[in-house]
C-alpha positions in Angstrom: 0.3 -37.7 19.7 2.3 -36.1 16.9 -0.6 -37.4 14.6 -3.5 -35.9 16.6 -1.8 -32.6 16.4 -1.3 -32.6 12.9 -4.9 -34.3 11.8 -6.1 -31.3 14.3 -4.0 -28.1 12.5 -5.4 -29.8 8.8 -8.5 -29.9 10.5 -8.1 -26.0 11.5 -6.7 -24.7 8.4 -9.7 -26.4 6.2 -12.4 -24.9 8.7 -10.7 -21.7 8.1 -10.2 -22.1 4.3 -14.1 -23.1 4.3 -14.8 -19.7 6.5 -12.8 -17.5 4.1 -14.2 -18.9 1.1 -17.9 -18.1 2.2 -17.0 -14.7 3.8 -15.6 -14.4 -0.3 -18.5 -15.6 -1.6 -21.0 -13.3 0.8 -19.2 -10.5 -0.3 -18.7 -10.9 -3.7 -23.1 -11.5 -3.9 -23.5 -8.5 -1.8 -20.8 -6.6 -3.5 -22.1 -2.8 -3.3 -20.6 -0.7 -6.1 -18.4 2.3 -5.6 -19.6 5.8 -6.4 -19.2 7.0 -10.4 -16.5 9.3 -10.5 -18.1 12.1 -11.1 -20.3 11.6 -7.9 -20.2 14.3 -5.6 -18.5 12.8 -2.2 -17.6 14.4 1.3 -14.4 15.1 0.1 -11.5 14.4 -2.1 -7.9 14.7 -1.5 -6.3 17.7 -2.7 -2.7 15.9 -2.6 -2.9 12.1 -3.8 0.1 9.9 -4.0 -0.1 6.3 -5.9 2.6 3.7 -5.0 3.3 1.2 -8.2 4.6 -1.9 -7.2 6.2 -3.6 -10.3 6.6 -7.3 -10.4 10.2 -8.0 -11.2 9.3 -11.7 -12.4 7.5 -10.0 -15.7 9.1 -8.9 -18.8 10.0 -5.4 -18.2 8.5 -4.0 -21.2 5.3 -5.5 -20.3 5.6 -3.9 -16.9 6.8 -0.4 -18.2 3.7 -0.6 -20.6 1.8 -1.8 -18.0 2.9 1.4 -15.8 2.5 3.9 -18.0 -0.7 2.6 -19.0 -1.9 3.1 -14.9 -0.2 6.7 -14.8 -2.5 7.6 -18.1 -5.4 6.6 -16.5 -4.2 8.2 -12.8 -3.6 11.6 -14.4 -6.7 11.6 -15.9 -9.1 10.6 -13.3 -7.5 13.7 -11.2 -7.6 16.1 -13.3 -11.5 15.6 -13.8 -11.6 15.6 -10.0 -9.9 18.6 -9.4 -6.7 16.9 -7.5 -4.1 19.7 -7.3 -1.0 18.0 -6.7 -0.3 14.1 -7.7 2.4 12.2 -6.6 3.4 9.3 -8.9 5.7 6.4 -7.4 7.7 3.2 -7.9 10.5 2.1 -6.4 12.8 1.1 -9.2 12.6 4.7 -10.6 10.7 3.3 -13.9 8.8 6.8 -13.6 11.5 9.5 -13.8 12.7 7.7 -16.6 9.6 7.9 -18.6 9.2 11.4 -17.3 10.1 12.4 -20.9 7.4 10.6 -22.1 4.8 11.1 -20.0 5.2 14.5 -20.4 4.7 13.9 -24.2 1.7 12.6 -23.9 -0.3 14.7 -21.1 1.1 18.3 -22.4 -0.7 20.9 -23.6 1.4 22.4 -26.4 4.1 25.3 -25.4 2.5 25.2 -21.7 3.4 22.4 -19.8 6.8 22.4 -18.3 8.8 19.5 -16.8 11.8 20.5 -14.4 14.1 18.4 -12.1 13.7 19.7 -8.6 16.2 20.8 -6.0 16.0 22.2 -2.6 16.5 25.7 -2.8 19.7 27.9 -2.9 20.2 30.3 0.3 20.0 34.0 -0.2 22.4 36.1 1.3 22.7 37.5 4.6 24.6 38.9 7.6 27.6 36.7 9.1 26.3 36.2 12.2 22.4 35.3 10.8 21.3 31.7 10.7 20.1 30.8 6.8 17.1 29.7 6.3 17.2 27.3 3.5 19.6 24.1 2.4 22.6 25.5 1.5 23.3 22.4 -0.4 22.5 21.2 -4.0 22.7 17.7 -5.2 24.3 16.3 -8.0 21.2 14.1 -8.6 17.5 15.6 -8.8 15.5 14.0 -5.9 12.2 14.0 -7.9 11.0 15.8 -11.1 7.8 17.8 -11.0 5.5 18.4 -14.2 3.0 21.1 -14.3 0.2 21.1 -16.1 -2.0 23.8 -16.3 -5.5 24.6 -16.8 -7.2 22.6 -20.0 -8.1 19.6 -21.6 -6.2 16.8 -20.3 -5.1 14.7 -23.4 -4.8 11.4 -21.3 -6.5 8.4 -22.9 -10.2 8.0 -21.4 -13.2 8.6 -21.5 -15.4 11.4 -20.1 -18.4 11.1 -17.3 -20.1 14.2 -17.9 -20.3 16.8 -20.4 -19.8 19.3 -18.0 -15.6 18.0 -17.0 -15.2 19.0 -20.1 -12.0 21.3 -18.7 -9.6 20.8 -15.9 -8.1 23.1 -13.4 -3.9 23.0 -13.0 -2.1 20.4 -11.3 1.5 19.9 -10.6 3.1 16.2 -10.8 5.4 14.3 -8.9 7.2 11.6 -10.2 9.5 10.2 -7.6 11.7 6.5 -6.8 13.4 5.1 -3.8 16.2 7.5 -4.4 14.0 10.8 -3.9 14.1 9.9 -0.3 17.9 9.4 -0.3 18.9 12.0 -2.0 16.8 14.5 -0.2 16.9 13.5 3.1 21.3 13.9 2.5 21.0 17.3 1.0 19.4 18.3 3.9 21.5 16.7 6.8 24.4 18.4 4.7 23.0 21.5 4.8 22.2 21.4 8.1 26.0 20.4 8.6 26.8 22.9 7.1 24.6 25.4 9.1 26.0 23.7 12.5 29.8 24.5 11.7 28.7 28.1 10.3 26.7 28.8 13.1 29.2 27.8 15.6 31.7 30.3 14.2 29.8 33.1 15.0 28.2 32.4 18.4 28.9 30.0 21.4 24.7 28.4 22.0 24.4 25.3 21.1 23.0 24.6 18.1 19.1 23.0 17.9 17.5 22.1 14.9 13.3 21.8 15.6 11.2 19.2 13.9 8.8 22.3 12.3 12.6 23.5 10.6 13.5 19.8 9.3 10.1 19.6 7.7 10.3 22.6 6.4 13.3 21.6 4.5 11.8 18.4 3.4 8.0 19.4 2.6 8.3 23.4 2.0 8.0 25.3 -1.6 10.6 23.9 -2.4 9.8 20.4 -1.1 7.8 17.5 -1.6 5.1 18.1 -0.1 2.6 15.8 2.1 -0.3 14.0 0.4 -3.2 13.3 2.4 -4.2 10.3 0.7 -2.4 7.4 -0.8 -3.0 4.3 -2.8 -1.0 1.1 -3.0 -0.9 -0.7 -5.9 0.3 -3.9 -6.8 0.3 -4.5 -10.6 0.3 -8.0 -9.8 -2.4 -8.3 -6.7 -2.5 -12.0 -6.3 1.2 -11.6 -5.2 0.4 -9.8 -2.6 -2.6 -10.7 -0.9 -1.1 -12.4 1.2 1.4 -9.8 2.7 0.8 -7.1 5.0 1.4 -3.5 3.7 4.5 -1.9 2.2 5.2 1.6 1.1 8.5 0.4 -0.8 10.6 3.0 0.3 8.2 5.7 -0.1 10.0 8.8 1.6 8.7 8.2 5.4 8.5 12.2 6.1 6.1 13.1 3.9 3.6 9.9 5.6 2.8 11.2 9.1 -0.8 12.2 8.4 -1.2 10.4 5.4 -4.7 7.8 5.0 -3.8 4.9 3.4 -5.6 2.5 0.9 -4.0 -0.4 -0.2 -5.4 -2.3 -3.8 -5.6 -5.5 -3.2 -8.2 -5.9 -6.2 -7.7 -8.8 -8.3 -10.8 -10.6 -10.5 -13.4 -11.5 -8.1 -14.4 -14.9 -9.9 -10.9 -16.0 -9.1 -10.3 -14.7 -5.7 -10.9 -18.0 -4.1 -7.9 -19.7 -6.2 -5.4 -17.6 -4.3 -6.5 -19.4 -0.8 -6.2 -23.2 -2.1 -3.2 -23.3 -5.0 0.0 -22.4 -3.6 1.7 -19.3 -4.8 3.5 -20.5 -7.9 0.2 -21.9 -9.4 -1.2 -17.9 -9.9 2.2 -15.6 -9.3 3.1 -15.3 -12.9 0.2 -13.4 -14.6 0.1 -10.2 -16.5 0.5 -6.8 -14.5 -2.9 -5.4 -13.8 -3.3 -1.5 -14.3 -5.1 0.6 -11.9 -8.9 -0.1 -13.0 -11.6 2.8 -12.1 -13.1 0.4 -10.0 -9.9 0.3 -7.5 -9.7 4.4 -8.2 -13.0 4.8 -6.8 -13.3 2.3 -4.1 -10.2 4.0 -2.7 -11.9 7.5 -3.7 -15.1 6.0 -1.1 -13.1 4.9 1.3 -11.3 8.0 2.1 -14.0 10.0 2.0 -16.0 8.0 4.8 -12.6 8.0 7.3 -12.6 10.3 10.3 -9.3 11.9 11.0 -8.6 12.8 14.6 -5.2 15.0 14.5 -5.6 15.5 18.1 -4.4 18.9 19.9 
């Protein structure tokens, strides 16, 4: 009996090897190409955050080259689309310490500033007024923002039309796991803070709404939402097989966010990720974020319908 049962789960897994492998096929001979980038679509996002996964089985100066390489190319694409706010990612906080050179490379001379940010400090007021801001300041910078205004973007790439030939400000983003931390304590300090001042002066209870907790976490002086985001995998055939992860990605900030996750690898050797086991195809190079991925994601979320509900 024990051999029937496991002639008929080989039997299973080869009909659905077999079934993948054609649905593969089908697609990649009916592949329809994504719109050019300068295409004109619904809609693009006006805050867009990308999520690098790094492959700690590579060389890190492959990967770091490998990262800045993708945030080049990210910046660059944006700024020719008009994205207003960008919010660059990775986990092991590879970013913030390249935020130096990054900045380097995409500034415009005497212009561009870089600046670690902090939730805000609270003006003065009455003794028995409730602030309205963290009272709190970190030691540590949650994220560091870099604003670039209106010009020529000097990222490396070329240019779709003649006309992009200038780019409207955008402000930059470059955050790690520790963002989240840092500024999810400095405001439950604050707001610690805010209970034991506020029960000095009166005898309500104290309530803290959700509209007043995302103010402190997305406001001016917050990070704000994006309404798109793309998860990247530098190496893709490593996780094909998983579902998706935002790798610590600060949760708040997520609620309303559409999601596209790159699972774009070469598509003449899809099909070896479904037959060899993992080991056979884990250890390749990192793959940067291609156009291609850029503007499938850009196509999908212009074609999804967002019901926010009342």
């Amino acid at each position: 009996m024990a051999v029937v049962a496991f002639l008929f789960l080989r039997l299973i897994h080869a009909l659905y090897s077999i079934a993948v492998f054609a649905s593969s096929c089908w697609q990649r001979f009916n592949f329809t190409p994504p719109l050019p980038l300068a295409a004109t679509r619904r809609r693009i996002p006006k805050h867009l955050a990308v999520i690098f996964v790094p492959d700690l089985d590579i060389h890190p100066d492959i990967t770091h080259a490998c990262l800045l390489e993708s945030v080049y190319r990210t910046i660059d694409w944006c700024r020719e689309l008009g994205i207003e706010k960008v919010t660059l990612y990775d986990s092991e906080g590879l970013l913030q310490a390249s935020a130096t050179t990054i900045h380097h490379h995409i500034a415009q001379p005497c212009e561009t500033t870089v600046e670690p940010e902090y939730p805000p400090t609270p003006p003065l007021s009455e003794p028995d007024s409730r602030p309205v801001s963290p009272e709190h300041i970190p030691e540590v910078n949650p994220y560091t923002v870099i604003s670039l205004p209106r010009g020529e973007s000097k990222a490396g790439g070329r240019r779709h039309t003649a006309a992009r030939n200038s780019h409207g400000p955008m402000t930059l983003y470059l955050i790690s796991s520790s963002s989240s931390k840092e500024a999810i304590t400095a405001a439950a300090r604050s707001i610690c803070k805010l209970e034991l001042s506020h029960s000095k002066v009166s005898t309500d209870k104290f309530k803290l709404s959700v509209a007043e907790l995302g103010q402190r976490l997305e406001g001016k002086d917050g990070l704000p939402p994006p309404d798109f985001m793309i998860v990247h995998p530098m190496s893709p055939s490593k996780y094909n097989r998983t579902p998706l992860e935002l790798h610590g990605f600060p949760p708040w900030q997520t609620r309303l966010t559409e999601i596209y996750h790159n699972r774009h690898i070469k598509r003449h050797a899809a099909w070896i990720t479904w037959i060899l086991p993992q080991r056979f195809y884990s250890a390749r190079w990192p793959v940067p974020l291609t156009e291609m991925a850029f503007r499938e994601a850009l196509d999908e979320f212009a074609g999804a319908e967002m019901r926010f509900g009342k």
